[in-house]
C-alpha positions as CSV (number, residue, x, y, z in Angstrom):
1,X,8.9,-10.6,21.2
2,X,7.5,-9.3,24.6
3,X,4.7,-7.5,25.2
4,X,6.5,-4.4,26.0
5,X,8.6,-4.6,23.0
6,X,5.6,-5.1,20.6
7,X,4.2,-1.5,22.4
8,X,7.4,-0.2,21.6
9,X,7.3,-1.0,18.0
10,X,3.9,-0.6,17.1
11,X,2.6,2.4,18.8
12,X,4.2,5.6,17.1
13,X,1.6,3.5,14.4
14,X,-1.3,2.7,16.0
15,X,-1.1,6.6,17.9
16,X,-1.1,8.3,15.0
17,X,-4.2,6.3,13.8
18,X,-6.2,7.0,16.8
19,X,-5.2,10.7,16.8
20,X,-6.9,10.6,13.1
21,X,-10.3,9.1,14.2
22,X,-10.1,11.0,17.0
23,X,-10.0,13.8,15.4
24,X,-12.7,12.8,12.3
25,X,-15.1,12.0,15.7
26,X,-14.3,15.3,17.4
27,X,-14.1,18.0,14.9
28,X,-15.5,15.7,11.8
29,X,-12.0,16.3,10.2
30,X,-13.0,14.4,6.9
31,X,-10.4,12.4,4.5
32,X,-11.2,14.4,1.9
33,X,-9.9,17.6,3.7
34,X,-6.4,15.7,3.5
35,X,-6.8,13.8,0.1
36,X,-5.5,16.5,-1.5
37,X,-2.5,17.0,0.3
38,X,-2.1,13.3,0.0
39,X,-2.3,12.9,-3.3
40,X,-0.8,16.3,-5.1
41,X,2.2,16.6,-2.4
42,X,3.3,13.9,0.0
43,X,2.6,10.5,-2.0
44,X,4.6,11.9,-5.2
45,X,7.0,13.0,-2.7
46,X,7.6,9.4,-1.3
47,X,7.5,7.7,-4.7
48,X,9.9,10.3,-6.4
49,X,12.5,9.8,-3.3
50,X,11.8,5.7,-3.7
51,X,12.7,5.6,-7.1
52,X,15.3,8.4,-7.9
53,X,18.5,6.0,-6.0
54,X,20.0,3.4,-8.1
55,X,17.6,0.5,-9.0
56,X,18.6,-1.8,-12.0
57,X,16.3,-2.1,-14.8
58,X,15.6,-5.8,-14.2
59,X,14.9,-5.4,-10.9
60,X,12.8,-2.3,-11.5
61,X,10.5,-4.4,-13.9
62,X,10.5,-7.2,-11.9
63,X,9.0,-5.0,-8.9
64,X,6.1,-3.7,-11.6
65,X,5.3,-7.1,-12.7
66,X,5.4,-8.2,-9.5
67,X,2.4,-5.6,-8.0
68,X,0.6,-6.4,-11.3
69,X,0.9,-10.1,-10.6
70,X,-0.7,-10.0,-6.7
71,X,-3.3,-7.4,-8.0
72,X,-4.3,-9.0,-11.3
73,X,-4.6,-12.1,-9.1
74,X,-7.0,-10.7,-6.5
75,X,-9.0,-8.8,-9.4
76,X,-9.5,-12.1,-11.2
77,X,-10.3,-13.9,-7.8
78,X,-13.0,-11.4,-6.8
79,X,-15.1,-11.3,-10.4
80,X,-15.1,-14.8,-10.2
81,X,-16.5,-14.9,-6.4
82,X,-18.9,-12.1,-7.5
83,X,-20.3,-14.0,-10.7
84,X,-20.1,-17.5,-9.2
85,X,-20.9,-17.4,-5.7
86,X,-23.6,-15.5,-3.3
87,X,-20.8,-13.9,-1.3
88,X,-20.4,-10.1,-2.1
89,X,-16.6,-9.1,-2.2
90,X,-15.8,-5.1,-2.2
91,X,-13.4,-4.3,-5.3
92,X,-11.0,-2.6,-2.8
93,X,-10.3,-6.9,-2.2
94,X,-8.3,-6.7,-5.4
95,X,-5.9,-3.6,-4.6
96,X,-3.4,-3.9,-1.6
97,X,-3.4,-0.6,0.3
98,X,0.0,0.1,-0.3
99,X,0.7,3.4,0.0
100,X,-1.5,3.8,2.8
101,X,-0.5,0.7,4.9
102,X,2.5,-0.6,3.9
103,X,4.6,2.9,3.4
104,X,4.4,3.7,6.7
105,X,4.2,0.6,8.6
106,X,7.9,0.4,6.5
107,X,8.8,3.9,8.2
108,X,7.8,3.1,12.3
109,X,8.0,-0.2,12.2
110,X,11.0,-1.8,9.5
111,X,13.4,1.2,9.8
112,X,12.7,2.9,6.5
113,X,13.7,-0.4,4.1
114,X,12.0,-1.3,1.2
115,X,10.8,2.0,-0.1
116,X,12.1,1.5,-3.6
117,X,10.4,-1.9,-3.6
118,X,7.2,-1.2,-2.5
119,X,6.9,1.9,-4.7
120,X,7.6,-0.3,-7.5
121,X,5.5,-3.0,-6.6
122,X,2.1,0.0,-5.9
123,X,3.3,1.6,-9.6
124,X,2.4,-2.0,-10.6
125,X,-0.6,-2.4,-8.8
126,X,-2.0,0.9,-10.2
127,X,-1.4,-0.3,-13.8
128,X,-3.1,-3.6,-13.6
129,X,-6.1,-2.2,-11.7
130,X,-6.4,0.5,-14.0
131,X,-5.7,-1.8,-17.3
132,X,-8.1,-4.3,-15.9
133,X,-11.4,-1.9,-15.4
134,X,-12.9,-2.7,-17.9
135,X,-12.1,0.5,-20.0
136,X,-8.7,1.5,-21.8
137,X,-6.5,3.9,-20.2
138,X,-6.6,7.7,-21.1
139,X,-2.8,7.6,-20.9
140,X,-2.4,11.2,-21.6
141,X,-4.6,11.7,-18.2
142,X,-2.8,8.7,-16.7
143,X,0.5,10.0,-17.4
144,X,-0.5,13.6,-15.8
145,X,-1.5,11.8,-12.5
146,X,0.9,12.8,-9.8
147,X,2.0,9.7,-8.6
148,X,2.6,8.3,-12.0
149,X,4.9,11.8,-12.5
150,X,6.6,11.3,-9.7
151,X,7.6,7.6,-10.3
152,X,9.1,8.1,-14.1
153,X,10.8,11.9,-13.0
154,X,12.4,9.6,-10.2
155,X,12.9,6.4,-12.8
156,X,14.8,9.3,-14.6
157,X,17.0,10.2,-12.2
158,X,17.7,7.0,-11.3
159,X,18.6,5.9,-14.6
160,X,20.7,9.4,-15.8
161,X,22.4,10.1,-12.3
162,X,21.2,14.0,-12.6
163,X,20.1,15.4,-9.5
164,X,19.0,18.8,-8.7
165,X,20.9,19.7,-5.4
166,X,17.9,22.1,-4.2
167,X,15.4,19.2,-5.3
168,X,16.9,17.8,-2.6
169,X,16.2,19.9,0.4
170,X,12.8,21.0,-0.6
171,X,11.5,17.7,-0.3
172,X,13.7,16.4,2.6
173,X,11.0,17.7,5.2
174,X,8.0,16.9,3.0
175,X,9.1,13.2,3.1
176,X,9.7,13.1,6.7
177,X,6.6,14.7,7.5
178,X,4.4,12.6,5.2
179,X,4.3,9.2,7.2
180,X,2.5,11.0,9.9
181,X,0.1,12.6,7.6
182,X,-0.8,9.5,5.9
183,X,-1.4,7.6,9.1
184,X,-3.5,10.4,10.6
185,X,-5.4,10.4,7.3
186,X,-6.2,6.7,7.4
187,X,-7.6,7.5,10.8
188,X,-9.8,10.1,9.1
189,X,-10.3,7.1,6.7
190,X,-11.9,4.4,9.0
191,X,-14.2,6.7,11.1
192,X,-16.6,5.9,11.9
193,X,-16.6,2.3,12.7
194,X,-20.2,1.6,13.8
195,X,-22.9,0.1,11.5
196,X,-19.8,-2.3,9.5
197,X,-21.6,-4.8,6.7
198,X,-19.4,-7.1,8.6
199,X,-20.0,-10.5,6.6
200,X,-18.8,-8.8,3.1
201,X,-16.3,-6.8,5.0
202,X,-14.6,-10.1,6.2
203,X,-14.4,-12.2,3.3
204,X,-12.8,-9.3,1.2
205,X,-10.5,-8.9,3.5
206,X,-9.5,-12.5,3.5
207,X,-9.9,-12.5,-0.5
208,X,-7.0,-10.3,-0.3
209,X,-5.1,-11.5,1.9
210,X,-5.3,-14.8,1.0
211,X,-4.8,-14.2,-3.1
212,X,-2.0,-11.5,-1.5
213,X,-0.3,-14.5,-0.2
214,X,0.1,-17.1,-2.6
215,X,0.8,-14.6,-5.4
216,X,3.9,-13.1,-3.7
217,X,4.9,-16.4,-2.4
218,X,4.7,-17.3,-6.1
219,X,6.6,-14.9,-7.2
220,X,9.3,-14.8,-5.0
221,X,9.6,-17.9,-5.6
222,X,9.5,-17.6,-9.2
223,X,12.1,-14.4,-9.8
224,X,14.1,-15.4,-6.8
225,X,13.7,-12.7,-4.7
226,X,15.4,-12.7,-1.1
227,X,16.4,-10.7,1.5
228,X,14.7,-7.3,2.0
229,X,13.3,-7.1,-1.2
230,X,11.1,-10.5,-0.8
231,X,10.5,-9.2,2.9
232,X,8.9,-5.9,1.1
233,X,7.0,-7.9,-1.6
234,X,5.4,-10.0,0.4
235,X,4.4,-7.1,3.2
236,X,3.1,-5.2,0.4
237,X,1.3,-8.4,-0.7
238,X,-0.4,-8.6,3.0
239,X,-1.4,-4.9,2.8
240,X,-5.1,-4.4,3.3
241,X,-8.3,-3.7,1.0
242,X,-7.8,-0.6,-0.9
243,X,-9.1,1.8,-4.2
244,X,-6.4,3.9,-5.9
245,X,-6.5,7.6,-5.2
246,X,-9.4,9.4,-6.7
247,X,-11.8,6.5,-6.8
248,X,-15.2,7.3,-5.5
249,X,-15.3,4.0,-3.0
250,X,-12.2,4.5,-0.6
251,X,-13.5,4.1,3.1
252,X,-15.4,1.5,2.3
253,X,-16.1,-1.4,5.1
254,X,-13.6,-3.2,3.8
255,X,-10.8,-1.4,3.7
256,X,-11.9,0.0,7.3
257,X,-11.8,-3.8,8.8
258,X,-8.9,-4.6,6.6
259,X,-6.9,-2.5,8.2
260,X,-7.7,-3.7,11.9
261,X,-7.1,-6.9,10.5
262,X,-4.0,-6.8,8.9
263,X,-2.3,-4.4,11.7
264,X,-2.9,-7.8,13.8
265,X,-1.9,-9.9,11.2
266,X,1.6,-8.1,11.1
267,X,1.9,-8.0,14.9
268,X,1.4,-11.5,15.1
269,X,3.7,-12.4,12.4
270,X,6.1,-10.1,14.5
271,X,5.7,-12.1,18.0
272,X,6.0,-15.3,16.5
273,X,9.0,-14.5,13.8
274,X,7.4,-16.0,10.8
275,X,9.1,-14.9,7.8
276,X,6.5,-16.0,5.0
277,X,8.9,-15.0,2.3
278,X,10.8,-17.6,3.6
279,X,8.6,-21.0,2.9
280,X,10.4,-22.9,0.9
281,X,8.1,-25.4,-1.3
């Protein structure tokens, strides 16, 4: 792919990232002046329109199990490197920034495919991570959370064939509006930039990539997955460092050089034509 083509591709990204750090440097617009949009409107609106169109039960619980999989992996990976070793690792090493990332680097950049994997595989994500923290789940509270609502209102839908026409429209624009919110907002996210632990920053990064990897390559391997929905698993896989909504650590200096990282990563991938969900072994 040519220079001018990789421009083409990636910068309705990489523009609205800038515009978002830009504008947290400017007039210190802060992520949590957008968290809540983020998390009460247009993430439940992606993950409802993901997961309301026809998705077979298999596959649907293959997708879960499959995010549970890559993240139970990386959490395991990164106690052990904690307990064991005298690297620090952030805990955002063992979540892949999904719906921050991956959503909509699958909008700008992969023509709007995958959606209904990907929000499967982050539902899956979000449960190990959760299960796995050491405390038990509050599932009345869990349930409530709006992403979670969202993903079993659309698993409803999906499964009954009951729509509400009016649904429809209201959240038509939402969802087309809410890739550029989220990208502006991880702009917010990363500023500022300066003062990075860099040395912890960089091997969490490569904790989750790395355990990202194998554990999607596993697993496609595993379930058989090809196509777009290997494609999806294993992008979501390559997603950087990240904490679920809510969680008191997001921005951390991981997730901040993850996401430099990892945009390389992909552009690379891109320019060269890998497909790693294609390795055979």
């Amino acid at each position: 792919m040519s220079f001018m083509a990789l421009a083409n591709t990636y910068a309705p990204f990489l523009s609205l990232i800038v515009i978002g750090y830009c504008l947290a440097h400017w007039v210190n617009l802060s992520s949590n002046n957008l968290t809540p949009l983020i998390r009460y409107v247009f993430l439940p609106v992606i993950i409802y329109s993901s997961v309301s169109g026809r998705i077979a039960v298999k596959t649907l619980a293959l997708l879960i199990l499959s995010g549970a999989s890559v993240t139970a992996m990386s959490k395991f990976i990164f106690e052990k490197v904690n307990a064991k070793t005298n690297v620090r690792v952030s805990v955002s090493a063992s979540f892949p920034n999904v719906a921050y990332f991956t959503f909509p680097l699958l909008a700008m950049v992969y023509g709007s495919k995958g959606f209904a994997t990907a929000s499967s595989f982050l539902l899956g994500s979000i449960l190990a991570f959760e299960g796995m923290n050491g405390s038990s789940i509050d599932w009345k509270k869990f349930v409530k959370e709006p992403i979670i609502f969202a993903a079993i209102l659309g698993i409803v839908v999906a499964f009954t064939g009951y729509k509400v026409p009016v649904l429809g429209k209201v959240i038509s624009p939402i969802y087309k509006a809410s890739f550029s919110v989220i990208l502006i907002y991880l702009g917010t996210l990363l500023h500022p930039l300066n003062n990075l632990n860099f040395g912890e920053a960089f091997a969490s990064v490569v904790l989750r990539v790395a355990s990202g990897f194998a554990a999607a390559l596993l697993l496609i391997k595993l379930f058989a997955f090809n196509g777009l929905i290997a494609k999806t698993i294993m992008l979501c896989a390559l997603s950087p460092p990240g904490t679920p909504m809510g969680s008191s650590s997001r921005g951390d200096d991981a997730e901040k050089l993850g996401v430099i990282v990892c945009f390389i990563f992909v552009i690379l991938m891109n320019h060269f034509r890998w497909t790693p969900w294609s390795i055979r072994f």
